[in-house]
N, C-alpha and C positions, 0 to 999 in steps of 0.2 A: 504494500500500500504506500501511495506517496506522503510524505510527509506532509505534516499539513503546517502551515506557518501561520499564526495567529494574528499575523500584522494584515492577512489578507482581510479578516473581520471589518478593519477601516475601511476599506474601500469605497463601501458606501457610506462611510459615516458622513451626516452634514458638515461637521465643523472639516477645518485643513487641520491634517495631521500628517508631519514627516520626524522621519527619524534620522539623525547626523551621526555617522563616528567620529570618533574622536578626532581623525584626520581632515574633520569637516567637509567630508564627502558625505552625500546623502545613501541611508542606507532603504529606505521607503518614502514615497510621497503618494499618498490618496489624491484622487481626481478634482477634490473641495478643496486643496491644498495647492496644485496646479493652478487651479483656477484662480484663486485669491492672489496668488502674488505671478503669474502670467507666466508662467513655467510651461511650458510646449512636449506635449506626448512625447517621452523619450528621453526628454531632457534630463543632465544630470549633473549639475553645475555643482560644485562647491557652494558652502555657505559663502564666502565673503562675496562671489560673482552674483549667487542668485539672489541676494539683499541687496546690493552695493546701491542701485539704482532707487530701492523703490525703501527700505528699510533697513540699514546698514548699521544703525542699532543692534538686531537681532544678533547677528554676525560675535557682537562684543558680547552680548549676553552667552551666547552657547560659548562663548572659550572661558567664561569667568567662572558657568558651570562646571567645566573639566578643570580648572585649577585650583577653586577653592568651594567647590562642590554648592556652591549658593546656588538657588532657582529665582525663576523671577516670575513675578505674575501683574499686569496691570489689564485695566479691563477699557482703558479709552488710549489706547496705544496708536498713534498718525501713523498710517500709511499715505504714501501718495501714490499715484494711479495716473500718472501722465500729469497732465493739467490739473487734475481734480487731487482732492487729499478727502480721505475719509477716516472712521474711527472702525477700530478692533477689539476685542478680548486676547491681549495674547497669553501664553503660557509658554515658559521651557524649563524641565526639569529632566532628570535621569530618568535611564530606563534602563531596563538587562533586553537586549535582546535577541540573545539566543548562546547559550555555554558562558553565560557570565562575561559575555561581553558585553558592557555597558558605555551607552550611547545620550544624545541628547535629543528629544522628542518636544519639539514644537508645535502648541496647538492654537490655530487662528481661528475664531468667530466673528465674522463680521457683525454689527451691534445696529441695525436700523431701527429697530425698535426702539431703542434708548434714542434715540434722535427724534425718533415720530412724538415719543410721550414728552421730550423737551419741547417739540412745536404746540403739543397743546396745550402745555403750563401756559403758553407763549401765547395763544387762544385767549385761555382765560384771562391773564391779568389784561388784552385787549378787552376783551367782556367786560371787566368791574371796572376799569380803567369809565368804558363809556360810560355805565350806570353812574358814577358820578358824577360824570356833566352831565346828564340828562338832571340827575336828579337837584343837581345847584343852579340849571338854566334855565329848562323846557319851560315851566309855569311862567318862571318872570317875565321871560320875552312874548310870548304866545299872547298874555295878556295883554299888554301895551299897541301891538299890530292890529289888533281889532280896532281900536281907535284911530290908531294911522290910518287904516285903510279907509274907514268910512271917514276920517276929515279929507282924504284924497279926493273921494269920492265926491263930496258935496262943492269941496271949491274948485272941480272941473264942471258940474252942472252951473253952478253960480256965474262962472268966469269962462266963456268958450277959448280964453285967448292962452289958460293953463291948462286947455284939456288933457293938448297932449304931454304934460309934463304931468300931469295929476296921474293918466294911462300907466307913467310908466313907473311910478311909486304904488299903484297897485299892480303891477306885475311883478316887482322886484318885492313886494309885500306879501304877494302870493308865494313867492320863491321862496323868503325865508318862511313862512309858515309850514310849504310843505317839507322844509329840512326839518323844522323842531317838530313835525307830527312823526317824519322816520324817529326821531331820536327819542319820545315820547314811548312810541313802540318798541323799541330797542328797551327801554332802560323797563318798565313798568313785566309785571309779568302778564300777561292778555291770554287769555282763554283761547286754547283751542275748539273749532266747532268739528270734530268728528265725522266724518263720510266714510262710506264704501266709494273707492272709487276709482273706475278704468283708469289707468295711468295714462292709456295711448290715446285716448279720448283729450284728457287735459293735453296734455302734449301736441298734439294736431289744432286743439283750440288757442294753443299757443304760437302754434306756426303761422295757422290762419290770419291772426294778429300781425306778424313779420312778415308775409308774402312784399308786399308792396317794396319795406327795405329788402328782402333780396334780392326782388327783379331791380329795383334801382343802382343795388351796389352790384350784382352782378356775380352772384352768389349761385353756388348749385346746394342745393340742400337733399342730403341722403338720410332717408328713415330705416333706421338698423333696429328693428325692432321685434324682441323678445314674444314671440304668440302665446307662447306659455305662461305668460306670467299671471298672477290672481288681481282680482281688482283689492286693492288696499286700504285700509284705513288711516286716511291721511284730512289732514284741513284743505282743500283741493285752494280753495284762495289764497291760503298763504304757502302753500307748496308751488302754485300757480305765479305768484309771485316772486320766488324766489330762482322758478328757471326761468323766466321771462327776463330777471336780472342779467343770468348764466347767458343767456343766448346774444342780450346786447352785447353784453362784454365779446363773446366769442365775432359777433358782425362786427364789431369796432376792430378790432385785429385783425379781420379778412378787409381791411379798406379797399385793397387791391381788386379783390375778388376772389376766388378760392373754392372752398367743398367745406361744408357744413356738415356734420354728421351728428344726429341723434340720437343714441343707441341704449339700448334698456337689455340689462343683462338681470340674472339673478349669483349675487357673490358673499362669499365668505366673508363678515366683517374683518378688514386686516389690519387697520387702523388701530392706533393705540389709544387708550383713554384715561382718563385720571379716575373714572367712577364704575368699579366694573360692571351695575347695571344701568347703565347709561344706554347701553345699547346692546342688541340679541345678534345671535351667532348668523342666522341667516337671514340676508338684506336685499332690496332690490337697489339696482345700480341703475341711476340715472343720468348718462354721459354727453355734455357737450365739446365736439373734437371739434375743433379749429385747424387749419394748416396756415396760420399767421406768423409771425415774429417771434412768437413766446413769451415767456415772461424774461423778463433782464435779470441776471443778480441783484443789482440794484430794490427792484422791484419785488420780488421772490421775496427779502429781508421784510419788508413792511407791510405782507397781504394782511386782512385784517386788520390793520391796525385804521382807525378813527379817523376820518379827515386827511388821510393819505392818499393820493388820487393821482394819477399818470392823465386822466383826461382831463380838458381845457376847461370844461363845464361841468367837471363831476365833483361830488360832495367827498368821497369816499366811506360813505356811509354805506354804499348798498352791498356789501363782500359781507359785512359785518351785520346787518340786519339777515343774510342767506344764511351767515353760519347758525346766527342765534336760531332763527326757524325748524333749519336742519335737528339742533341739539332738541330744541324742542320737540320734538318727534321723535327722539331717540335715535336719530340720523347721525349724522358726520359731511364733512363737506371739506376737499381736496382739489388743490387749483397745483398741476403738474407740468412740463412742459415734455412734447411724445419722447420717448425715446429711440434715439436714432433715425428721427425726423425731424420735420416744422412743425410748429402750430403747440398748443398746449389744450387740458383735457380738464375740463371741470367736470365734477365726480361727484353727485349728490347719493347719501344713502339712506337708506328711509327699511325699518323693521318690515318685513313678510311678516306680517301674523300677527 
């Protein structure tokens, strides 16, 4: 019978796991382990070649093991990745592996989860952050603008010669009211009203709305849409509203013109969250794919956040009014750019059941 070697067990393990001897020649590397640090089928590099570029740390760590038999363990370990740098769990300690030969066994887990559950700390204090100006502004100003507007009002009837200056103090009067009623909604907790309801229906009622801007801008718009799904209970107006948000956003990006895609899947919640019932294992997935610009780094730092706005005439309120909606449903809500293309993918998730 052939021997059997225990290190083949790795193989399929998720995490990267290789094994070094002491000559810092590798003695196994799993296919999770290849992949993570870009090590090519066959390859058999030394430690100091196959860190030098991307982790070269590592390199110091396994000889400090063979000399003074330390291990090392951190779990937010930089890797860089080309251009990009990302975080690890690394580990390297001793191993025996095979007649008392003993070797150094490094094991990398890449950590996105710890990253996702930092973005929604990140969420939330945007969340409370706005509850507090909502709840130190909304009433005071909202009050005073009813009188503006109807003194506007009266000394453009009285006076034809300020109408149009009176017109445009109630329009600019209307504009801030409808900002402090978003933030009004945002801060206050407001009743959901409860429906059964076809997703594809709301969605098409949604489209129908936008026809006009896509023939203008010059938009092709694809319906990718899931027949299987249940109709859900959701508040279809403010679910309504919150892809109606997703979709301008997504036309604002296609300025050029482009391909719109709608697409309704059913997925495994993967998102991370601070509240573990916040939200249930299996979700429908409601996707607006753009092939525009994307989002900027820049840009990507400050989603969510209050008054932040890349458009000429936008509040940056409406991302933040989508998330709170979303959470309020037990949803989630993720603004990505595609991978290995253009364009970026707003991802609303909303409970099956």
């Amino acid at each position: 019978m052939e021997e059997f070697n225990p290190l083949n067990v790795l193989v399929s393990f998720p995490y990267g796991v290789a094994v070094f001897a002491q000559n810092l020649a590798p003695v196994f590397m799993n296919p999770a382990f290849r992949e993570t640090f870009g090590v090519p089928a066959g390859g058999a590099l030394r430690a100091p070649e196959l860190f030098a570029s991307r982790a070269p740390e590592v390199t110091a760590h396994i000889e400090r093991l063979f000399r003074e038999g330390m291990s090392y363990l951190n779990h937010d370990f930089p890797l860089t990745d080309g251009e990009n740098k990302r975080t690890i769990a690394l580990a390297v300690h001793t191993i025996d592996y095979g007649r008392h030969v003993t070797g150094a066994c490094v094991v990398a887990q890449d950590t996105p989860g710890k990253k996702e559950l930092h973005r929604e700390f990140e969420k939330e204090e945007k969340m409370a952050m706005l509850s507090m100006i909502t709840a130190g502004l909304a009433h005071e100003i909202k009050n005073p603008l009813s009188g503006i507007r109807g003194a506007a009002q009266l000394m453009g009837k009285e006076n034809e010669s300020l109408a149009e200056y009176c017109s445009l103090i109630i329009n600019e009067t209307d504009r801030i009211n409808s900002l402090v009623t978003e933030l009004m909604d945002m801060g206050r907790g407001r009743k959901l009203v409860m429906e059964t309801t076809n997703i594809h229906r709301l969605l098409d009622d949604i489209i129908h709305l936008q026809l006009a801007v896509f023939k203008r801008k010059k938009i092709e718009l694809v319906r990718d849409y899931d027949p299987s799904l249940p109709p859900i209970s959701i508040d279809p107006g403010r679910i309504k509203q919150t892809i109606l948000n997703l979709v301008k956003n997504a036309v604002e990006a296609a300025s050029g013109g482009g391909v719109l895609r709608i697409r309704t899947r059913t997925a495994l919640d993967p998102t991370a969250t601070i509240n573990p019932r916040q939200k249930r294992g299996m979700m429908m997935a409601v996707e607006i794919v753009d092939d525009g610009k994307g989002i900027s780094p820049a840009a990507a730092k400050n989603l969510f956040t209050p008054f932040n706005t890349t458009k000429t005439h936008g509040t940056g309120l409406g991302l933040v009014l989508s998330l709170k909606i979303a959470r309020d449903h037990g949803g989630a809500l993720t603004l990505q750019n595609n991978p290995g293309g253009r364009g970026a993918t707003a991802r609303l998730l909303l409970p099956l059941g």
